[in-house]
TORPAVO-501987 format. One line per field, with one value per residue: residue in one letter; x, y, z of N, C-alpha, C in turn. Coordinates in Angstrom, 3 decimals. Atoms other than C-alpha are relative to their C-alpha. Layout:
r: a | ...
n_px: X | ...
n_py: Y | ...
n_pz: Z | ...
ca_px: X | ...
ca_py: Y | ...
ca_pz: Z | ...
c_px: X | ...
c_py: Y | ...
c_pz: Z | ...
//
This chain:
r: x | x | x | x | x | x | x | x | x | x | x | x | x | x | x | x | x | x | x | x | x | x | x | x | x | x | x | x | x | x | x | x | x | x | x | x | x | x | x | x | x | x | x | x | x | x | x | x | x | x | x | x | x | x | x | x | x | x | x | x | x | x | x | x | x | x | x | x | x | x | x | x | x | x | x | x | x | x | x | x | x | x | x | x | x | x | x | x | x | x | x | x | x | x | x | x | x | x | x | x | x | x | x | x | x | x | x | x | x | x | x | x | x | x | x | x | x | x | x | x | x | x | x | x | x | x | x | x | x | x | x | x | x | x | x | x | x | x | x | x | x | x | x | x | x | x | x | x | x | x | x | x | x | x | x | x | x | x | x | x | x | x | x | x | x | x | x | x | x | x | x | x | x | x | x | x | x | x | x | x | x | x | x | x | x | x | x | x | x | x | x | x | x | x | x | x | x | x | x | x | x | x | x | x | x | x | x | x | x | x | x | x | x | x | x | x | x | x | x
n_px: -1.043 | -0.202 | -0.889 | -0.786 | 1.269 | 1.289 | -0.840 | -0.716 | 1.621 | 0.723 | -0.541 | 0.460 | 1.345 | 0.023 | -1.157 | 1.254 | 0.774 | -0.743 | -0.604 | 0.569 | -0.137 | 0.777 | 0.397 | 0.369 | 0.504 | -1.434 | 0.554 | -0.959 | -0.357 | -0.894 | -1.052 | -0.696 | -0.151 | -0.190 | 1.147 | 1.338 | -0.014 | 0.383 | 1.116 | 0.393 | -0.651 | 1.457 | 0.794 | 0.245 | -1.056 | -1.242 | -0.465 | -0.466 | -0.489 | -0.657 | -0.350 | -0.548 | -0.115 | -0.232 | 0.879 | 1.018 | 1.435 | 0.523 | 1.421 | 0.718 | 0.344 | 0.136 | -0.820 | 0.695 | -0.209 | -1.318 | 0.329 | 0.264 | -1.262 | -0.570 | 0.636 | 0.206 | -1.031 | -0.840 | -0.804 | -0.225 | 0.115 | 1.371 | 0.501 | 1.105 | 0.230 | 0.435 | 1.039 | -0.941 | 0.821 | -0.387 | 0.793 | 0.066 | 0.092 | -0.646 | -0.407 | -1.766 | -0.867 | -1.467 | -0.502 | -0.545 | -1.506 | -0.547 | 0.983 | -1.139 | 0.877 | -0.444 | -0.937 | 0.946 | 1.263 | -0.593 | 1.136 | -0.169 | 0.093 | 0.031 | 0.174 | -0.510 | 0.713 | -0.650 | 0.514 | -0.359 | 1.078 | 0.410 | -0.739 | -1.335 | -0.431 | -0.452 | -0.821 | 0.963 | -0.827 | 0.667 | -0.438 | -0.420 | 0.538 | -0.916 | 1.211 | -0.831 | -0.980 | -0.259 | -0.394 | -0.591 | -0.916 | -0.536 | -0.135 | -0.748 | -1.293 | -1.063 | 0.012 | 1.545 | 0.666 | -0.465 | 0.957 | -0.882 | 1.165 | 1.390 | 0.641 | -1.149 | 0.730 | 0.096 | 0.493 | 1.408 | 1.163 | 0.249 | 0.959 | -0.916 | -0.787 | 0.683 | 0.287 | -0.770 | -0.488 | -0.427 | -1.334 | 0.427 | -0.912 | -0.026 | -1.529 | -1.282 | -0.661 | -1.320 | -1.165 | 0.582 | 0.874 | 0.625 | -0.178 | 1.172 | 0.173 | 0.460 | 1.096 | 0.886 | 0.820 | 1.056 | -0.560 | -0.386 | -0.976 | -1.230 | -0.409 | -0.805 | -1.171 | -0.958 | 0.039 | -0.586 | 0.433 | 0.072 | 1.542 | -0.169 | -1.409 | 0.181 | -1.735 | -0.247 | -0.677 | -0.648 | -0.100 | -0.950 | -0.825 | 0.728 | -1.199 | -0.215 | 0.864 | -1.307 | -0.510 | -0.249 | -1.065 | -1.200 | -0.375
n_py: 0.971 | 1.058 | 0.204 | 0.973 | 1.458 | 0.308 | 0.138 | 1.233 | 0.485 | -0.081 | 0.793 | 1.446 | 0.313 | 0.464 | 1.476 | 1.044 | 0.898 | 0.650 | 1.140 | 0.997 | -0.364 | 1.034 | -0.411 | 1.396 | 0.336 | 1.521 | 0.070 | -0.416 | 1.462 | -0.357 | 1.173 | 0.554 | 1.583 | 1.063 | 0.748 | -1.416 | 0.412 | 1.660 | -1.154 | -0.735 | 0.760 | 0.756 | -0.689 | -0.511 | -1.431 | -0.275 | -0.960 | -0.721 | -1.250 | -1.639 | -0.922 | -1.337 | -1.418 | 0.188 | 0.916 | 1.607 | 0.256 | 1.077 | 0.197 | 1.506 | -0.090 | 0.653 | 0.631 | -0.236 | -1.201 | -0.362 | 0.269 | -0.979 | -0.836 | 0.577 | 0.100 | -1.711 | -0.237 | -0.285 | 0.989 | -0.353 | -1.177 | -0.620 | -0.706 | 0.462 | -0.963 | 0.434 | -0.401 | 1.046 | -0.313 | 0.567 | -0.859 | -1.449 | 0.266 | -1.355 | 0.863 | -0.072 | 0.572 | 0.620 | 1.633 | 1.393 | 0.033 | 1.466 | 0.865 | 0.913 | 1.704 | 1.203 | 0.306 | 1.154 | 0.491 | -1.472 | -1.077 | -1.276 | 0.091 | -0.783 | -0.993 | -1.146 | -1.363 | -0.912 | -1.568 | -0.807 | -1.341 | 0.172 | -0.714 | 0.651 | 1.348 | 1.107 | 1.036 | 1.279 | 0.817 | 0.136 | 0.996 | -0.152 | 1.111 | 0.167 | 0.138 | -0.453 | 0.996 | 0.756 | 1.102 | 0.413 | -0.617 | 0.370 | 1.236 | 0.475 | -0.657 | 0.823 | -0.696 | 0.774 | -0.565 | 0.046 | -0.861 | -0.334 | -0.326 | 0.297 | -0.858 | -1.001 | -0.843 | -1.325 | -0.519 | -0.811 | -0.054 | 0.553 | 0.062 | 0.184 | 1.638 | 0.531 | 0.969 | 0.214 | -1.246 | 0.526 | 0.033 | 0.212 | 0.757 | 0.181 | 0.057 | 0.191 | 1.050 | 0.530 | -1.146 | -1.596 | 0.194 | -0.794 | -0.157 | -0.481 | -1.563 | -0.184 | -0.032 | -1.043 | 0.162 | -0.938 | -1.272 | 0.255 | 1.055 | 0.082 | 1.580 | 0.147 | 1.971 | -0.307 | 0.038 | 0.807 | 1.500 | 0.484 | 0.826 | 0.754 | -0.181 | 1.250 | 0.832 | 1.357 | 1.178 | 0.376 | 1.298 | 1.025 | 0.657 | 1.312 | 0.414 | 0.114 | 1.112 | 1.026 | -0.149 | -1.103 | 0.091 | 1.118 | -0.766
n_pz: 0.316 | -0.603 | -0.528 | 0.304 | -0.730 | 0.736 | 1.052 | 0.008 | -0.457 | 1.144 | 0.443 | -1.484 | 0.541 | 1.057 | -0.525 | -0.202 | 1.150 | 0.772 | -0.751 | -0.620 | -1.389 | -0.431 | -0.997 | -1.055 | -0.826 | -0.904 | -1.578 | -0.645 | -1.258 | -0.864 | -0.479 | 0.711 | -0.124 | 0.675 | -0.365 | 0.744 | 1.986 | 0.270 | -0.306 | 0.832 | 1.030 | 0.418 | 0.274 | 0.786 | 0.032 | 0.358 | -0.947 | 0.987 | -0.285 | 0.688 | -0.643 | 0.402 | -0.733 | -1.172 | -0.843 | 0.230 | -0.470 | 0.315 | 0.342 | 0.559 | 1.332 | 0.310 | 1.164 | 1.256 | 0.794 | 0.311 | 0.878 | 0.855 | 0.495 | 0.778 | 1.161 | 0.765 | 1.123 | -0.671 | -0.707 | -1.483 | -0.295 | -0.326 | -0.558 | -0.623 | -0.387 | -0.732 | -1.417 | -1.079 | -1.004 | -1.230 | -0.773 | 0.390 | 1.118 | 1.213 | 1.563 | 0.440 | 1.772 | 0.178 | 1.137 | -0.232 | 0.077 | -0.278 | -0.208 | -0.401 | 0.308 | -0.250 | 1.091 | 0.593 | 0.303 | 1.224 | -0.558 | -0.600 | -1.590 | -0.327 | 0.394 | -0.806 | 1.206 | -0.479 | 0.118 | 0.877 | 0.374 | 1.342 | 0.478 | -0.127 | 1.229 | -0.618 | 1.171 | -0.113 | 0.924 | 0.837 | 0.659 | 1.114 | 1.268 | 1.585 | 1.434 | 1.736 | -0.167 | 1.221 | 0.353 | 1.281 | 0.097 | -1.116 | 0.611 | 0.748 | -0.354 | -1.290 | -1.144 | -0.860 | -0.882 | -1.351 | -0.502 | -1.245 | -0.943 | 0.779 | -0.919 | -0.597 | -1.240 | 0.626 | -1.323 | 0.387 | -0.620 | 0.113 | 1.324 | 1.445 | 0.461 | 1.261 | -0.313 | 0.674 | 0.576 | 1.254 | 0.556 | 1.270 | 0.140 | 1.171 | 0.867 | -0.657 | 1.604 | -0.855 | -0.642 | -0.479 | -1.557 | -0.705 | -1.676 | -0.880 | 0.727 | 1.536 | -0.444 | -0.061 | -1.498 | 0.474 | -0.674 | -2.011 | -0.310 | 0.468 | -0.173 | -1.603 | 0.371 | 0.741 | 1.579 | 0.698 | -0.280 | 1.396 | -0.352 | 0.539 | 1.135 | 0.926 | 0.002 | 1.089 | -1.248 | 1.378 | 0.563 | -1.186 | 1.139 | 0.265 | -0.139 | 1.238 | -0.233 | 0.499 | 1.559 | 0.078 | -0.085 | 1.158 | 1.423
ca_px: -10.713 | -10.822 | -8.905 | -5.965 | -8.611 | -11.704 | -9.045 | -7.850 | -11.567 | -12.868 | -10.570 | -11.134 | -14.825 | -13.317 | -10.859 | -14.015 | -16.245 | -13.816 | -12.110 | -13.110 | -13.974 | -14.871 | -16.921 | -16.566 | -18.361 | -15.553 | -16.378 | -13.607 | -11.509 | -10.433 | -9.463 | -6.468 | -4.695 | -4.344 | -7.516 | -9.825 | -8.279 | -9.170 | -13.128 | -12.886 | -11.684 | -14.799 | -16.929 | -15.960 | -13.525 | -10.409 | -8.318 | -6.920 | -5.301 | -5.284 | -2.923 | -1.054 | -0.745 | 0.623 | -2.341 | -3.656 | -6.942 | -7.860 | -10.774 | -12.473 | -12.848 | -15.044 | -13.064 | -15.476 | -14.618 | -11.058 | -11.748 | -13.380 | -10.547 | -8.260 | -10.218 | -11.189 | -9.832 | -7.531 | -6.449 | -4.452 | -4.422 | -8.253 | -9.207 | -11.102 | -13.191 | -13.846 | -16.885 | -15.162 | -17.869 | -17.547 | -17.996 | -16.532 | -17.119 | -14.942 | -14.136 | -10.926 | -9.348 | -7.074 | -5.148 | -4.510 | -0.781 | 0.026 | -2.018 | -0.238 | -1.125 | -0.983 | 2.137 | -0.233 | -3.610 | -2.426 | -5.884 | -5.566 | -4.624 | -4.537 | -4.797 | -2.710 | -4.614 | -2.511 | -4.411 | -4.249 | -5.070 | -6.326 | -4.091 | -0.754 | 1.408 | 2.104 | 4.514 | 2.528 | 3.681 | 1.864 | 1.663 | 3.311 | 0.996 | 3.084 | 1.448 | 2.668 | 5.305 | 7.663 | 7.302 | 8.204 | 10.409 | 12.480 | 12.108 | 13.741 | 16.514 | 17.216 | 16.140 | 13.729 | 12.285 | 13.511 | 10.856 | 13.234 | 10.215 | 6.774 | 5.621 | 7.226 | 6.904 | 5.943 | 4.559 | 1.112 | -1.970 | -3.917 | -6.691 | -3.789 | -2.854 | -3.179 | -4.419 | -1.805 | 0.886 | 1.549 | 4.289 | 4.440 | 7.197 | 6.466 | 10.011 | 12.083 | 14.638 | 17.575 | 20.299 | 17.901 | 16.474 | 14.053 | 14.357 | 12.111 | 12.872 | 11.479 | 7.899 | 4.942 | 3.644 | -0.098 | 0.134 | 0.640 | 2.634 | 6.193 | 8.518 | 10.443 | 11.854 | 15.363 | 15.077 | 18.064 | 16.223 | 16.162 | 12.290 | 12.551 | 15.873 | 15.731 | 18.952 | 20.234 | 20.372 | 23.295 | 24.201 | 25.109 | 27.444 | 26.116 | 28.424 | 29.904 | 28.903 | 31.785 | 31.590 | 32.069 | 34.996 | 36.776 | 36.914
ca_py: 37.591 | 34.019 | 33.426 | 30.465 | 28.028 | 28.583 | 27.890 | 24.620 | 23.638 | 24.241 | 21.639 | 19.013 | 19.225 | 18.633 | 15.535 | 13.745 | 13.678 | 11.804 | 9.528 | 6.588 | 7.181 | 4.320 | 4.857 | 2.183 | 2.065 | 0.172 | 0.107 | 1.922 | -1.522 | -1.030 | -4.670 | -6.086 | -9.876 | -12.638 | -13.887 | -10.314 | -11.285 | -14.738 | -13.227 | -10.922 | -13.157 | -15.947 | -13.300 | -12.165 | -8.993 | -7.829 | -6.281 | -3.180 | 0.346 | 4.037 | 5.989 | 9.265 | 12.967 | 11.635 | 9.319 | 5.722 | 4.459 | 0.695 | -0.636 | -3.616 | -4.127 | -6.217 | -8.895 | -8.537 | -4.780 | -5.344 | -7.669 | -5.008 | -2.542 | -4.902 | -5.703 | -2.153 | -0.793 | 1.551 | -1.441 | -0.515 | 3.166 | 3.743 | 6.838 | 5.480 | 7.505 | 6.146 | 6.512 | 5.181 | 4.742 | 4.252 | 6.538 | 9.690 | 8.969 | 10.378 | 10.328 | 10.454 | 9.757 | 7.106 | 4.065 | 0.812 | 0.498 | -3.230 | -6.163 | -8.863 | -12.822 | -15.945 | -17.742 | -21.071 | -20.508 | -16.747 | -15.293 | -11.706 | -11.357 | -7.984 | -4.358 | -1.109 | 2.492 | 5.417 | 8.745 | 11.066 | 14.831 | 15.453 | 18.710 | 17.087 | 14.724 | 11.661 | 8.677 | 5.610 | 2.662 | 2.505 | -0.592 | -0.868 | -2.088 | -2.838 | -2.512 | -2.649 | -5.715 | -6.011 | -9.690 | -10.607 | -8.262 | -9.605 | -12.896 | -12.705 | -10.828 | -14.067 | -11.481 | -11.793 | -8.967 | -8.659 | -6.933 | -5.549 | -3.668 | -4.320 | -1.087 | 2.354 | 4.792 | 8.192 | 11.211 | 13.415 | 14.636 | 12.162 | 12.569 | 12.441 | 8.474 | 7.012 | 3.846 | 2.719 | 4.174 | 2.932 | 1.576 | 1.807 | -0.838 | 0.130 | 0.973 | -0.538 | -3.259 | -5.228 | -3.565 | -0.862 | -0.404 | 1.391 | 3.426 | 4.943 | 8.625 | 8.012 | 7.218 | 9.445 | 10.202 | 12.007 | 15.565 | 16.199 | 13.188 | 13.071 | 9.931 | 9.138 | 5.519 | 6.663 | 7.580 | 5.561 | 2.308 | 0.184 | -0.977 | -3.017 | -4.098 | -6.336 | -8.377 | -10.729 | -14.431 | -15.557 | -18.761 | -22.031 | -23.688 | -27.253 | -29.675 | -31.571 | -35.165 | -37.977 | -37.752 | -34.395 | -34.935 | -37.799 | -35.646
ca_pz: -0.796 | 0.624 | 3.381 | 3.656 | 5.673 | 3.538 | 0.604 | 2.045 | 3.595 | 0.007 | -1.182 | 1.640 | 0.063 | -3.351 | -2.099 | -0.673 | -3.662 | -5.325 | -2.643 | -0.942 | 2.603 | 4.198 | 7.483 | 10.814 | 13.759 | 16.757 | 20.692 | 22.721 | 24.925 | 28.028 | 28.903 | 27.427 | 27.581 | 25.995 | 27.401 | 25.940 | 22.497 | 22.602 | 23.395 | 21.119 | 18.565 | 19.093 | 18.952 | 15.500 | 16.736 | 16.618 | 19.339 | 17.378 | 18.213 | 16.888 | 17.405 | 16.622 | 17.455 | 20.499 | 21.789 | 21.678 | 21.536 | 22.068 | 20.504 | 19.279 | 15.384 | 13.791 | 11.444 | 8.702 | 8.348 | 8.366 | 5.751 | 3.674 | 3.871 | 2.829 | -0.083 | -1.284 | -4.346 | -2.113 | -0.128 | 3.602 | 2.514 | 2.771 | 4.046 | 7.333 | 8.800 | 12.681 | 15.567 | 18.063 | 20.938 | 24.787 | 27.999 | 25.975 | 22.361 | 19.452 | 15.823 | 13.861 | 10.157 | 9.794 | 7.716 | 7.972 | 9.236 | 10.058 | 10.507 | 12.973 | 11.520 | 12.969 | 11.458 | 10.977 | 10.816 | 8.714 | 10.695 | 11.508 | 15.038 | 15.712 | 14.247 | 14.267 | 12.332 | 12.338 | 13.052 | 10.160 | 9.754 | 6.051 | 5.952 | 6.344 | 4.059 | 5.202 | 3.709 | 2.773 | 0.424 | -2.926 | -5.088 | -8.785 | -12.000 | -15.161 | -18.619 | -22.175 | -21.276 | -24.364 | -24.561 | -28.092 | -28.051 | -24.992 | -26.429 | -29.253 | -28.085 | -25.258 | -22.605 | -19.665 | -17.260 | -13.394 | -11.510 | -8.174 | -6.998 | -6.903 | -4.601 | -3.342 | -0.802 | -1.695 | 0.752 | -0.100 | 1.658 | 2.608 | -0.127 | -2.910 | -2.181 | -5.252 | -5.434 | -7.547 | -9.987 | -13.433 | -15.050 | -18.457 | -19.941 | -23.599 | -24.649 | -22.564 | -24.789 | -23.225 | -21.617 | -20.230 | -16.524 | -15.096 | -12.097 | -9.320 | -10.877 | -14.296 | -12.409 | -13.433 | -9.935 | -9.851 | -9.032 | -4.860 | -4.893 | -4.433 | -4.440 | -0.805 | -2.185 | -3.562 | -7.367 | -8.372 | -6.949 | -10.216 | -10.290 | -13.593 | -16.099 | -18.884 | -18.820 | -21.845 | -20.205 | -21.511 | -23.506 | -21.766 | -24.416 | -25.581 | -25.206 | -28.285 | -29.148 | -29.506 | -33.375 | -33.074 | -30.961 | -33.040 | -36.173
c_px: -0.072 | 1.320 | 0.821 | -1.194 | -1.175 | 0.284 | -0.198 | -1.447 | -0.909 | 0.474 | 0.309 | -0.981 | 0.538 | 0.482 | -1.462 | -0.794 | 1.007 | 0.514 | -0.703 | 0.626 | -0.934 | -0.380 | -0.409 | -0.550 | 0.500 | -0.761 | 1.756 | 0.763 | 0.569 | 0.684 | 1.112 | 0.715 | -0.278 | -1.512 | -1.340 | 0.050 | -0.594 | -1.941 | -0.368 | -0.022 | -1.533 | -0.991 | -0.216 | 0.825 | 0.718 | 0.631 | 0.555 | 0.129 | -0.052 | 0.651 | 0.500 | -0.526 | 0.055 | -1.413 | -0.199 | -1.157 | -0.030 | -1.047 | -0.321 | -0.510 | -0.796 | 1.056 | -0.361 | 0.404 | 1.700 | 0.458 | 0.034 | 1.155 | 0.996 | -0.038 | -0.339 | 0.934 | 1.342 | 0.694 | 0.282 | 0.074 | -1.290 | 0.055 | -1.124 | -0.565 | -0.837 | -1.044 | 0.400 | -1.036 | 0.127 | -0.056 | 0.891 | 0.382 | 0.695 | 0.312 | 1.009 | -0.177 | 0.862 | 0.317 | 0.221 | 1.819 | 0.794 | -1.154 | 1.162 | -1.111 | 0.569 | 0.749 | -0.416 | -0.628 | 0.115 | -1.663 | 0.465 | 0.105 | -0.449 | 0.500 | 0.678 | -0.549 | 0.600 | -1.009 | 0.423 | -0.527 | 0.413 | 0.862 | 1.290 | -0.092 | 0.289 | 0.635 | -0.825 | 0.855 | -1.279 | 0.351 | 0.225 | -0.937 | 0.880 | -0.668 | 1.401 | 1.654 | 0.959 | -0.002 | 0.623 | 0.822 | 1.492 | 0.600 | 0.983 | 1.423 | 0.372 | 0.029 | -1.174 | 0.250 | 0.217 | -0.594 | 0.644 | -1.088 | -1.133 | -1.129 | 0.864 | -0.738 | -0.247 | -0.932 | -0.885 | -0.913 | -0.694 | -1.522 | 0.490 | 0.564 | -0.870 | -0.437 | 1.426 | 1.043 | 0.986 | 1.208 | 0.627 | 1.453 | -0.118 | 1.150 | 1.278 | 0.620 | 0.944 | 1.008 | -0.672 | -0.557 | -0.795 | -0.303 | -1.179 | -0.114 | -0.884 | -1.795 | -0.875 | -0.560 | -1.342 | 0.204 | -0.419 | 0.359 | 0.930 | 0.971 | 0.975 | 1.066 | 1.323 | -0.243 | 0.887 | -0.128 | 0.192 | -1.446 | 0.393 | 1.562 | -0.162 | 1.252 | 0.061 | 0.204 | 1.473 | 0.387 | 0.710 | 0.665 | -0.331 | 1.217 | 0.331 | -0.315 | 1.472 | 0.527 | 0.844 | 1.583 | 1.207 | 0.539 | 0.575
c_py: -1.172 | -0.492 | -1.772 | -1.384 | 0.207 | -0.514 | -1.763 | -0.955 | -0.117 | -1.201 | -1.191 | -0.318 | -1.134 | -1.074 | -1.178 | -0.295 | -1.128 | -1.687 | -0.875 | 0.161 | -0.643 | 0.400 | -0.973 | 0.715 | -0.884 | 0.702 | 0.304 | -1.453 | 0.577 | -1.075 | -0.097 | -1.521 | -0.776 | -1.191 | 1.048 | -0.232 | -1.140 | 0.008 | 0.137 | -0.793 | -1.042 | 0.756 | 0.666 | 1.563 | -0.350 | 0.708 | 0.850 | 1.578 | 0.998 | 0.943 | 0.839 | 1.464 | -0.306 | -0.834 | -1.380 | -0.247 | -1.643 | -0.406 | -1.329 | 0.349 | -1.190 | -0.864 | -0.059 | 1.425 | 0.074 | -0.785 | 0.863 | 0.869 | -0.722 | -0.409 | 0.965 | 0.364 | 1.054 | -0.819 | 0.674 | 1.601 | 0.750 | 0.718 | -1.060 | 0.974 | -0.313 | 0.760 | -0.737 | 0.513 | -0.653 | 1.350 | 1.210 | -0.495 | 1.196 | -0.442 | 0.346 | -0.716 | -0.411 | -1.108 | -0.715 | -0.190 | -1.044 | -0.723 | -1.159 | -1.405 | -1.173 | -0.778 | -1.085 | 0.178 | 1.292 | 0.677 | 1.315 | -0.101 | 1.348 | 1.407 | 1.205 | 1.101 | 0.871 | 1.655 | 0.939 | 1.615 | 0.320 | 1.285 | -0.303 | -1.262 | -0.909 | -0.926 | -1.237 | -1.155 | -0.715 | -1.063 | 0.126 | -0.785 | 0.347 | -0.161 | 0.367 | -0.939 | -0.739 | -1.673 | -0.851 | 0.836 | -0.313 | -1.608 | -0.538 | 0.506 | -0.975 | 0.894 | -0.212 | 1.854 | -0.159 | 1.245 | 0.316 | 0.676 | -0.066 | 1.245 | 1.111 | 1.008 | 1.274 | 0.873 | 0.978 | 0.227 | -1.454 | -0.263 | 0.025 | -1.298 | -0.621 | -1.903 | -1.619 | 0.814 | -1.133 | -0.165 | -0.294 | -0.240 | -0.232 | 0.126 | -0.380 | -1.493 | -0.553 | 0.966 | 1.618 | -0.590 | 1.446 | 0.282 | 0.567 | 1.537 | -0.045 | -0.339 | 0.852 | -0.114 | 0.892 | 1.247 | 0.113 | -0.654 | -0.238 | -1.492 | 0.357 | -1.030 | 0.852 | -0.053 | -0.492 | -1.454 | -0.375 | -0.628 | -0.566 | 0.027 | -1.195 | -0.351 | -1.175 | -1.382 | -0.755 | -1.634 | -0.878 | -1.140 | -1.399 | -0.802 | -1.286 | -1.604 | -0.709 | -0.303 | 0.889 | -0.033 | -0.680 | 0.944 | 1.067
c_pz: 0.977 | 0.605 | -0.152 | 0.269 | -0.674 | -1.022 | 0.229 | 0.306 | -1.736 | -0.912 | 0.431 | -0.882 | -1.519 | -0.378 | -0.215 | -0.586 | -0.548 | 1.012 | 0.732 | 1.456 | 0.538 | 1.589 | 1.268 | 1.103 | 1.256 | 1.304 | 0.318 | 0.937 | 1.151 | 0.753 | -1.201 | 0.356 | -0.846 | -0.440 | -0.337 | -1.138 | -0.690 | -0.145 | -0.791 | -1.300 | -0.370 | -0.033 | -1.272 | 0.073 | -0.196 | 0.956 | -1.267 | 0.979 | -0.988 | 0.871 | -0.782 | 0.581 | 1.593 | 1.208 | -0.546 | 0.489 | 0.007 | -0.424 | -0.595 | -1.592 | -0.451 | -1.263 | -1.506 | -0.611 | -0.473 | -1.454 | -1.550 | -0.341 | -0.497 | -1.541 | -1.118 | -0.448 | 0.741 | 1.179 | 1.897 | -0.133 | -0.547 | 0.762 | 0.951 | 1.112 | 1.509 | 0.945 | 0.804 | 1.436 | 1.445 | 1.026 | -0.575 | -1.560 | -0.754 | -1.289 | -0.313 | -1.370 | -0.015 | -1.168 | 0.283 | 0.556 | -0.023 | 0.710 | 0.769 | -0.232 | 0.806 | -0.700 | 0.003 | -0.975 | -1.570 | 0.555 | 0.735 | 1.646 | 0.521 | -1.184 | 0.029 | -1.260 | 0.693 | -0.361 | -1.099 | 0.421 | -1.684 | -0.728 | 0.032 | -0.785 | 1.063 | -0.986 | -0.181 | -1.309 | -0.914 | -1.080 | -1.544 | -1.049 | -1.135 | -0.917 | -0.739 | 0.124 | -1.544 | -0.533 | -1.358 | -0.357 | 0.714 | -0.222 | -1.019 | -0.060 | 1.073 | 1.134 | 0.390 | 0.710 | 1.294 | 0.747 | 1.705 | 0.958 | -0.421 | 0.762 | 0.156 | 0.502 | -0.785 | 0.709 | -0.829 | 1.065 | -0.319 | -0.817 | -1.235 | 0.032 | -0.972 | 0.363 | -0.682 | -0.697 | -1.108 | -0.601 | -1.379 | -0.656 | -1.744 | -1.183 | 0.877 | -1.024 | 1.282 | 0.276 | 0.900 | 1.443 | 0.330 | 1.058 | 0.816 | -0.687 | -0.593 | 0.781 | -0.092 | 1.642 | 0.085 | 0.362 | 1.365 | 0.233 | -0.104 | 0.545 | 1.245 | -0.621 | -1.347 | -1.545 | -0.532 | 0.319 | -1.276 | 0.212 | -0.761 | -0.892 | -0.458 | -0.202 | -1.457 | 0.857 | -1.082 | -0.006 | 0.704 | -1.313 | 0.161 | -0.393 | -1.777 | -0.069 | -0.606 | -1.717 | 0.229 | 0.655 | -0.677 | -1.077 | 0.132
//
């Protein structure tokens, strides 16, 4: 009989075919300042941190990879899978957690990846696609669409974040809303963001009375 850990190890394997597990290469930092970022920065890095399970690591990122994860179809919750090298080299699995920008230029300044382990849930914030948009339906009823959320949190292993999570707006009519409950979520994924949020509600706009024209008044 297969014990609990050959169970859960057997199903690690079966996560990782499937998921996108992107793999960096960062240099351990041990300066820090204003004047290491600046450096790092014309050089094409990134000052940037991992941390969790009670440690921090500093390290230098290239800007091109942070790039990439941003870009990749799993976006800031890529599985990343670091070599973090320097006089005691180590690796680790983490996510994207916050990116800090310059409120000008909007260039990445700096980096924060939160340590994961692949057997534990974690909360992450997954983005909303809408399909099947009654529009002529909405239309001719003098109602519009009020999209309240466009994302929501929801906690899983970290080989069950979806990349997304569908929102399918094929019978919804005026007077109706749709909440965070009603959300198919994939299976190992459960919703955190209050289920009576209202994500979408189709509202009637109502009529702005047209005013009357001086005939109209005389008579």
């Amino acid at each position: 009989m297969a014990t609990l850990k050959s169970r859960i190890d057997k199903a690690l394997v079966e996560v990782e075919r499937y998921m996108e597990i992107v793999k960096l290469v960062v240099q351990k930092r041990h300066q820090a300042g204003k004047g290491v970022a600046r450096r790092l920065r014309r050089a094409g890095q990134l000052p940037a941190v991992v941390y969790g399970n009670g440690t921090t690591v500093a390290i230098a990122l290239a800007e091109k990879d942070l790039t990439h994860i941003q870009q990749s179809e799993a976006g800031e919750n890529t599985i990343l899978d670091f070599v973090i090298e320097g006089d005691t080299p180590e690796s680790c699995q983490a996510i994207l957690r916050e990116v800090q920008i310059h409120p000008v230029s909007r260039a990445p300044l700096h980096a924060d990846f939160y340590r994961v382990d692949m057997r534990k849930s974690i909360t992450v914030t997954v983005p909303l696609t809408f399909i099947n948009e009654p529009h002529n339906l909405l239309q001719s009823a003098n109602a519009v669409l009020a999209h309240l959320w466009r994302e929501v949190e929801v906690a899983c292993l970290p080989g069950d974040i979806p990349d997304e999570i569908t929102v399918d707006l094929a019978h919804i009519h005026p007077g109706v809303t749709f909440k965070a409950g009603a959300l198919a979520l994939p299976p190992g994924v459960t919703l955190v963001t209050d289920a009576e949020e209202v994500i979408v509600t189709a509202h009637v706009e109502a009529e702005t009375p047209t005013e009357s024209s001086p005939e109209e008044v005389e008579a």
